[in-house]
C-alpha angles and dihedrals in degrees: 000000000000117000092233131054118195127185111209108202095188084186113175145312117016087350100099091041089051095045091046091067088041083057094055094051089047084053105055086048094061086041103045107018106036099250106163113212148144119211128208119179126199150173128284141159117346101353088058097044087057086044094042121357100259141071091237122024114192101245089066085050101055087040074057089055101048091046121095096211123006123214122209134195111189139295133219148029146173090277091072098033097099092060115095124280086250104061102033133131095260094050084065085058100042084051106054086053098055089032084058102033090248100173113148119063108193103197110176112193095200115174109225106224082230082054106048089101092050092067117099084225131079104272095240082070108053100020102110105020118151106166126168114196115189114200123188101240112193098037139060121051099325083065105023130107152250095054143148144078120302132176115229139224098275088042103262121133114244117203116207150170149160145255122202147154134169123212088252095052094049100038088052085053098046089054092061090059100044095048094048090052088058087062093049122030108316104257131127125183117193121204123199135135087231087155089067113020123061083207096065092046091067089047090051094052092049088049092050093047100046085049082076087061089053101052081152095059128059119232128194131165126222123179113242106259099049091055087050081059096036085058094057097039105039117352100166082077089077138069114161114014110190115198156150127294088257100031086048079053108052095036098055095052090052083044084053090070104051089068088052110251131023089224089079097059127090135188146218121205112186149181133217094278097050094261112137149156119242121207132149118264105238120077135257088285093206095182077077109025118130095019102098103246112105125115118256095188103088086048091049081049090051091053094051083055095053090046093048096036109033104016098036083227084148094158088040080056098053089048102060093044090051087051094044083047094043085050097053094047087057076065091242106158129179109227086272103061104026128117133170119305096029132095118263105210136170126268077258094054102048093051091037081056096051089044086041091055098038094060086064092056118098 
C-alpha cells in the first residue's frame, strides 16, 4: 500500500489541461525521487452535473475522505450559468470545504525575480514581494443564513444574504496566521471593515486579544479598502494579511497580479489536522479553455503546497519550486506571462519542461 493517497478533481475549463501537467510532475516524482503515492481521480463541478446531476456527487466526496491531500483544477463555466444557484458547479466547491472543514485558505503571492517585468506595476514596487494572505474559507457571507431571493409585499424581489462569524471561527483562524507569521517575519496584518460591520468588530476584538498570546509577532489592523489600495501601492508593507471569507476573495486575486499573472499563484486550503485541498487561484477560464495555453504553474505550485503542508514532502517541495524556478530562468513563458526575448510555449510544454527539469534533479 503506498504511504500517500491523493485525490485529482480535474473540474472544467482549463482545469484537466492544467492538472495534467501537475500528473506528470507527480509522476516523475514517484519515478525519479521515491515518492511513494497512489492517485485517485473524481468528479466535481460541471463535469460532474453533466455526469450526475450534481456538482458533487458523494462518491467523490467520500474519494475526498479517504485522501490524504486533494488536488483541484478548476470549476464552472457559462455553460452552467442558466441552472439554478442551488445545483451549480461552485456549490459543489463550496461543499467539499465545509464538507471537510477546510477553513484556512493559505494563498502566498511570491514575485518571481524572471517576472518582475511581467507585473503591471514598476518593478521597485513588486521585486521582492513575498506576501501570505490567509482567508477564512467555510464561514462569513459565502456560508451564512438566512439567505436567498424573496419577493416582497409590493411585489419587488428582494436579494439577501448573511454575514457571520462566531469567536471560535474567527480565533482558529487567527491562529493560522499567527503561527505562519512566526514562521516568516513576524507580521500580521489583519483586514476587517470593523467601522461599519458589527461582524468584523468582533473580528477585530479576538484578534486583538489572541495578539496577547503572540508577543513575538506584530499585529496591526487595516479596513478593508485601504489594504486593496496599500497593495497596489506598496505591497512589500505587508507579510502575513488575515480576512474574511470575501475579503480573503477579492485581495488575493489583486495580489495575484503583482506577481504578473494569476496563473502563477496556488493555494492551500486546510483543515485542523493539516489535511487540505491545493488549486490555483485563478478560475476555469473557459474563453480558453481546450486550446492548450493556460498556464500549469500555479497548478505545479499547488502540488509543492500539498507535499510540504499535507504530506510533510518538504525536500519533494522544494523540488518542484526549484524546477518551476529553473524553468522560468531558461526564459520559457506561457502566453500570460511572456514578454520579448523569452520563449512562448503551450500549456505541454511548460509542464514537459518542468518534468523535464525536476528528473535532473538528485
Amino acid at each position: 500500500m503506498s504511504r500517500h493517497k491523493i485525490l485529482v478533481l480535474p473540474g472544467d475549463g482549463i482545469g484537466p489541461e492544467i492538472v495534467a501537467e501537475a500528473e506528470k510532475v507527480l509522476d516523475v516524482l514517484a519515478s525519479y525521487h521515491g515518492l511513494d503515492i497512489t492517485v485517485e481521480h473524481g468528479l466535481i463541478g460541471g463535469a460532474a452535473i453533466d455526469k450526475t446531476g450534481t456538482p458533487l456527487p458523494d462518491v467523490s466526496l467520500e474519494k475526498a475522505r479517504k485522501a490524504d491531500a486533494i488536488l483541484l483544477g478548476a470549476v464552472g463555466g457559462p455553460k452552467w450559468e442558466p441552472l439554478d444557484i442551488s445545483i451549480r458547479p461552485e456549490k459543489g466547491l463550496l461543499k467539499i470545504r465545509a464538507e471537510l472543514e477546510l477553513f484556512a485558505n493559505l494563498r502566498p503571492a511570491l514575485t518571481a525575480p524572471q517576472l518582475v517585468s511581467a507585473s503591471t506595476l514598476r518593478s521597485e514596487v513588486v521585486s521582492g514581494l513575498d506576501l501570505m494572505i490567509v482567508r477564512e474559507l467555510t464561514g462569513g457571507i459565502y456560508f451564512g443564513q438566512p439567505r436567498g431571493i424573496r419577493e416582497l409585499d409590493n411585489g419587488e424581489k428582494q436579494g439577501f444574504n448573511t454575514l457571520v462569524y462566531s469567536e471560535s471561527e474567527i480565533r482558529r483562524i487567527g491562529r493560522v496566521a499567527f503561527e505562519s507569521a512566526l514562521k516568516r517575519n513576524r507580521r500580521v496584518c489583519s483586514v476587517d471593515k470593523a467601522n461599519v460591520l458589527e461582524v468584523t468588530q468582533l473580528w477585530r476584538d479576538v484578534m486583538t486579544e489572541m495578539s496577547q498570546e503572540y508577543p513575538e509577532v506584530e499585529l496591526t489592523h487595516m479596513y478593508v479598502d485601504n489594504a486593496a489600495m496599500q497593495l497596489v501601492r506598496a505591497p512589500k508593507q505587508f507579510d502575513v494579511m488575515v480576512t474574511t471569507n470575501m475579503f480573503g476573495d477579492i485581495l488575493s486575486d489583486l495580489a495575484s497580479m503583482l506577481t504578473g499573472s494569476i496563473g502563477m499563484l496556488p493555494s492551500a486550503s486546510l483543515d485542523e489536522e493539516g489535511k487540505g485541498m491545493y488549486e490555483p487561484i485563478h478560475g476555469s477560464a473557459p474563453d480558453i479553455a481546450g486550446q492548450n495555453m493556460a498556464n500549469p504553474l500555479a497548478t505545479i505550485l499547488s502540488v509543492a503546497m500539498l507535499l510540504r503542508y499535507s504530506l510533510g514532502e518538504t525536500e519533494q517541495a522544494d523540488r518542484v519550486e526549484k524546477a518551476v524556478d529553473r524553468v522560468l530562468e531558461g526564459g520559457y513563458r506561457t502566453a500570460d506571462i511572456y514578454s520579448e526575448g523569452t520563449k512562448k510555449v503551450s500549456t505541454s510544454e511548460m509542464g514537459d519542461a518542468v518534468a523535464t527539469a525536476l528528473k535532473g534533479f538528485k
